[in-house]
N, C-alpha and C positions, 0 to 999 in steps of 0.2 A: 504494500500500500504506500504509495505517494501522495502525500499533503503538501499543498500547495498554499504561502501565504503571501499574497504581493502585499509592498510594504511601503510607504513611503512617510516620512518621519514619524516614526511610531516608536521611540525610546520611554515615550511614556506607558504604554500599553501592552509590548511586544514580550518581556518579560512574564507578564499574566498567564498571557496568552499561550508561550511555549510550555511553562508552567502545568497550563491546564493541560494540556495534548500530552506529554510525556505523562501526567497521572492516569488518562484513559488508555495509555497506548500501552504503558505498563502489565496491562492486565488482559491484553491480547495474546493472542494466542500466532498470531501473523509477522513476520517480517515488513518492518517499516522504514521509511525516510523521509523526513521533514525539510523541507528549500523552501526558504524567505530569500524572495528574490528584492532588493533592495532597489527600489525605484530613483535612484539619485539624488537620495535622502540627506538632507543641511545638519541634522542631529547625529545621534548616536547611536542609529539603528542597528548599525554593522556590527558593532562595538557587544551591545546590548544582547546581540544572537550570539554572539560566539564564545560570551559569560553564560551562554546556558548549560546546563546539564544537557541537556539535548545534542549542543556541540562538543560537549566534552567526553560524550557515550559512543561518538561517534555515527550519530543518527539525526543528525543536522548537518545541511548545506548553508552555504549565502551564496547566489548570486546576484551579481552587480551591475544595475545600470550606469553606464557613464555619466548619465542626465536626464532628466525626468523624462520617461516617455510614454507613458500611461498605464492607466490598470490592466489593460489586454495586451498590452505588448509585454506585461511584465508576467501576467499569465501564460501570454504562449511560450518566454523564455524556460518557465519553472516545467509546462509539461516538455517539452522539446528536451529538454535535460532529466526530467526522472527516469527511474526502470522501474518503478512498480508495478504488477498486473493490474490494479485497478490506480485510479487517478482522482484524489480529491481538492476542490479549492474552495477556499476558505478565505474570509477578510479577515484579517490582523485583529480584529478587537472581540471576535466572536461572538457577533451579534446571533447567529444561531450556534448556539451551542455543539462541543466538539460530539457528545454521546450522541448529537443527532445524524451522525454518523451511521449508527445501528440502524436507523430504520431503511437509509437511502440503499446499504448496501443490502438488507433482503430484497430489493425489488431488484438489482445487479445478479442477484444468485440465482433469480427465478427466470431470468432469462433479456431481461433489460441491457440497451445500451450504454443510456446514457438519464440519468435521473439529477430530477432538479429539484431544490428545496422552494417553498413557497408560502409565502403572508397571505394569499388572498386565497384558499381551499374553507371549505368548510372544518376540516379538521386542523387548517394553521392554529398558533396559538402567542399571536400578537400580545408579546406582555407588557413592553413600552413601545409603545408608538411613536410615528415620525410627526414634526411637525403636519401643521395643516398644507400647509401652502405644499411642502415636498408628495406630501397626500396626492394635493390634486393632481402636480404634476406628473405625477407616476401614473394614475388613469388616463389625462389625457397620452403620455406617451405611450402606454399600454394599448389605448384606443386604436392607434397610428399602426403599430406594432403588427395589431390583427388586420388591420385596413390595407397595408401596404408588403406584408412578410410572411409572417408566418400566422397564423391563427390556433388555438387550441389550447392557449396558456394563457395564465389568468396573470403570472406573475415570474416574468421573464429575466427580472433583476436580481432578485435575491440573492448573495455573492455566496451559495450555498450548493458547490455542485458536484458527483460523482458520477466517473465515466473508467469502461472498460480501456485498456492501456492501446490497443488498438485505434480504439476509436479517436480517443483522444489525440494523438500522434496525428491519426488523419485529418481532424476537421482542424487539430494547430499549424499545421501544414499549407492549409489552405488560405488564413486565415489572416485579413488585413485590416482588421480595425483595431486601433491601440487606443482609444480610451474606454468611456464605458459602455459605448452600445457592443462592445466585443462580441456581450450574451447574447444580444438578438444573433449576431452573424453567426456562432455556433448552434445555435437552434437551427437560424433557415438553411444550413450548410449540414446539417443533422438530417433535416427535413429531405433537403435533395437528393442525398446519399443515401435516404430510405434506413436510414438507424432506428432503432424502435427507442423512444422517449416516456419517459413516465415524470409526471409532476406531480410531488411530493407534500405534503400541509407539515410543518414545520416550527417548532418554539424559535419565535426571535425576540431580538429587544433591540430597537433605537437605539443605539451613543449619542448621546449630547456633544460626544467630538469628532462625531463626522465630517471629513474634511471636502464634503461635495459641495461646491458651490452649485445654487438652488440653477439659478438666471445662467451663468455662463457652461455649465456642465450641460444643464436643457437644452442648449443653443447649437454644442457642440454634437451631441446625441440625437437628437433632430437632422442635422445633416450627415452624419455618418447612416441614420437611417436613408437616406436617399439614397445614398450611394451601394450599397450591399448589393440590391440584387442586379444592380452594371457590373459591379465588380467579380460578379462569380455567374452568367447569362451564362457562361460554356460549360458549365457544370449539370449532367444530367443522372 
């Protein structure tokens, strides 16, 4: 198993967080690897991972962006680099928790390709919520999502995902968006390639130090939505 955590100045949080994963990972029964991939972070991030026990066991990587190049390039650097048979990512602050891990890999064992956690299922279980405003926006870009992509998903963003090592390789492979609509283009490049998808309800909790800006991330993910299915027409 490959856990995947893109990182970008997270010396306040990162620590926690590896903390938590080594106490679940503990108790497996499975060969692992954890890569925080450092997004060209101004802090102490690098510094921060390699004081882990995690680094010190010998079941932590870091790699290193030169300079900030977003959430998805820094995703595809971490799978393009693992060898685990399955492949999980994760945001740094672990807003859905590491043990929800258990439930994404039963539907992987039963025959799944590629499974994604999610806020908006009947059995999600939203314990802090996002402001309002990120709310809306998240619907109307969801809206967009089904309108113009891919349709079938209620909750495309959730930085909560796990995929067989194959798959994964192929669709990072493919794969040219490097901020956050990354997700949408692994879905509809999922979708093309005919990989069977399951979408998951999921414990999350909001950070109050989420570092997505509301206005200018929406601006940017709006237009990466445009561009996805020009960018992969020859793909069938």
């Amino acid at each position: 198993m490959s856990i995947i955590i893109p990182a970008y100045n997270e010396e306040k949080r990162l620590a926690v967080t590896l903390d938590k994963i080594r106490g679940y990972l503990e108790n497996k029964n499975f060969d692992f690897e954890v890569i925080v991939v450092d997004d060209g972070s101004k802090d102490r991030t690098v510094a921060v991972s390699v004081k882990s026990l995690l680094f010190k066991e010998g079941n932590l990587k870091v790699l290193r962006n030169a300079e900030n190049r977003g959430k998805g390039f820094s995703v595809r650097q971490g799978i393009l680099n693992s060898k685990g048979e399955f492949v999980l990512f994760s945001d740094a602050d672990l807003s859905t928790p590491i043990q929800e891990l258990d439930k994404l890999y039963e539907y992987i064992k039963s025959g799944f390709d590629f499974v994604i956690g999610s806020r908006s299922l009947g059995d999600s279980d939203v314990q802090v919520r996002q402001p309002w405003v990120r709310e809306r926006m998240g619907k109307v870009f969801n809206y967009f999502v089904k309108l113009l992509l891919v349709s079938g998903f209620s909750d495309t963003q959730c930085g909560f995902k796990l995929l067989r090592r194959e798959v994964a390789y192929k669709i990072a492979s493919l794969s040219k968006i490097d901020g956050f609509c990354f997700d949408v283009e692994m879905l509809y490049l999922a979708r093309k390639l005919n990989y069977k998808v399951k979408e998951v309800g999921v414990i999350w909790l909001n950070s109050v130090q989420s570092k997505v800006r509301v206005l200018g991330s929406s601006f940017d993910m709006f237009k990466d939505l445009l561009r996805i299915k020009a960018m992969h027409k020859c793909i069938s």
